[in-house]
N, C-alpha and C positions, 0 to 999 in steps of 0.2 A: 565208952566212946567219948574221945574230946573234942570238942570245940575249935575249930581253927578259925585266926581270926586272918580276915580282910583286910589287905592295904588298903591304907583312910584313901591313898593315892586314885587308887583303881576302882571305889566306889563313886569319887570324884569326877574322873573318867567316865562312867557308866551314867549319872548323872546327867553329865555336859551333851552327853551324844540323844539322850532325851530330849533335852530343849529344845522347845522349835519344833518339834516333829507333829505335823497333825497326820499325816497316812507315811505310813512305812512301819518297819520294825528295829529292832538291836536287837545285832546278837551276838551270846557272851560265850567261846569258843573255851574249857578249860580242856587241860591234861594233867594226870596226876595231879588231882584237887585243884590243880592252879591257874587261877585265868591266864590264859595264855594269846585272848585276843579278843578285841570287842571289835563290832561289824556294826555301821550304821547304812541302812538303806530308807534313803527316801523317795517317796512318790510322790509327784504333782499331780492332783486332777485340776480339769480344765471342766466349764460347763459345756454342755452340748446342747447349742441354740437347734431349733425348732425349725428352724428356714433354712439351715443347712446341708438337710437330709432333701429338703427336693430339688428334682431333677432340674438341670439348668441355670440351678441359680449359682 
C-alpha cells in the first residue's frame, strides 16, 4: 500500500479554517482519496442571564 502525499496547499487550508474556532466543526469532504472540499461551521454561544427567564421582565 503507498503512501499518497497531501497538497502542502490544502493542509494550509484545513489549518486557516481552524483558527479562531472555539464551538463548531471542519469538515473535510474527499472523493476518490481527494479532498474535494473543506466546510467550516461555526457557532456563537451567548450566556443566558438568570433574570431573563422570568416572567415580565
Amino acid at each position: 500500500m503507498s503512501k499518497r502525499q497531501i497538497d502542502e496547499s490544502l493542509v494550509e487550508k484545513i489549518l486557516r479554517s481552524l483558527e479562531g474556532l472555539e464551538y463548531g466543526s471542519v469538515h473535510i469532504t474527499i472523493h476518490d482519496s481527494k479532498i474535494t472540499q473543506i466546510e467550516r461551521v461555526e457557532k456563537q454561544r451567548f450566556p443566558l442571564e438568570k433574570n431573563s427567564l422570568k416572567k415580565g421582565v
